[in-house]
N, C-alpha and C positions, 0 to 999 in steps of 0.2 A: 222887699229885697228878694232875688230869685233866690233860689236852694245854690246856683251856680257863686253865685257872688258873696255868699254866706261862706260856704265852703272854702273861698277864696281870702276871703279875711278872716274865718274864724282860723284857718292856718297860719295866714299872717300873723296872726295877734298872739294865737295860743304854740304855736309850731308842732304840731300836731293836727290831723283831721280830726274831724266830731269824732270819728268810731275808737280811732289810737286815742282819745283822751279818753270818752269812758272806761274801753278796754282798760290799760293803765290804770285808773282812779279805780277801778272793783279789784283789781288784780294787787295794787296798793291796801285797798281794805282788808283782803285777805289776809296780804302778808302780817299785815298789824295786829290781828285775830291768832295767826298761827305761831307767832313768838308771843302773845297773853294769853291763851288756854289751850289747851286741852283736850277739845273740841274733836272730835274725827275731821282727818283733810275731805273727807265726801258732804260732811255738812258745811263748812266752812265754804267749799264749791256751788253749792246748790243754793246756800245762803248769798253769795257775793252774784248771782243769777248766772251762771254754767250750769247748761242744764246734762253733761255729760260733762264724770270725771276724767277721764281721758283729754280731750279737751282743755279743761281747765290745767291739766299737768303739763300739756302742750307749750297752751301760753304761757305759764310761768315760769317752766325752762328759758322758753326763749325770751323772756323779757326779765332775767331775776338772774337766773345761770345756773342755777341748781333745779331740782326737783324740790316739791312742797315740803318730803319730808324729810330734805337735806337740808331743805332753811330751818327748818322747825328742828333740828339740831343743833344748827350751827347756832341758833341762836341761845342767849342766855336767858334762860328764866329764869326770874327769882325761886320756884323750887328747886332748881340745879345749880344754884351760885352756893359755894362754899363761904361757910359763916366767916366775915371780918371781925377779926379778934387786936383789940389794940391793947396795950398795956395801960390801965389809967393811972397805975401807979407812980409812972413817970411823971 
């Protein structure tokens, strides 16, 4: 198969280019890293393969809509959820 005709159907099939899927799919990992630890956003960056955090803030502005560590806000953590309290009395 050329690289041409690869291209041509792996868009077709996936809608996305090779580069937009892996982009997304690391860019995805992250985000899933950054709402379950902890982690500094610069490791988390250099772990998902961004080899400059700038960069990495870049892309996931523009593919997320916030900054890393405006999702890692928004997001709920189990350390940040407030305890559910039910009555078992009832």
């Amino acid at each position: 198969m050329s690289p041409y005709h690869f291209l041509r159907t792996f868009r077709a099939v996936v809608g996305l280019s090779p580069h937009q899927f892996v982009l997304r799919t690391r860019l995805h990992r992250a985000a899933m890293r950054l709402r379950a630890s902890r982690e500094p956003i610069s490791a988390i960056a250099f772990d998902a393969g961004f080899n400059d955090l700038s960069t990495f803030n870049r892309r996931f502005r523009r593919v997320v809509g916030v900054s890393p560590s405006e999702y890692r806000q928004e997001s709920s953590f189990p350390w940040r959820r407030e305890p559910v309290i039910t009555d078992l009395a009832t």
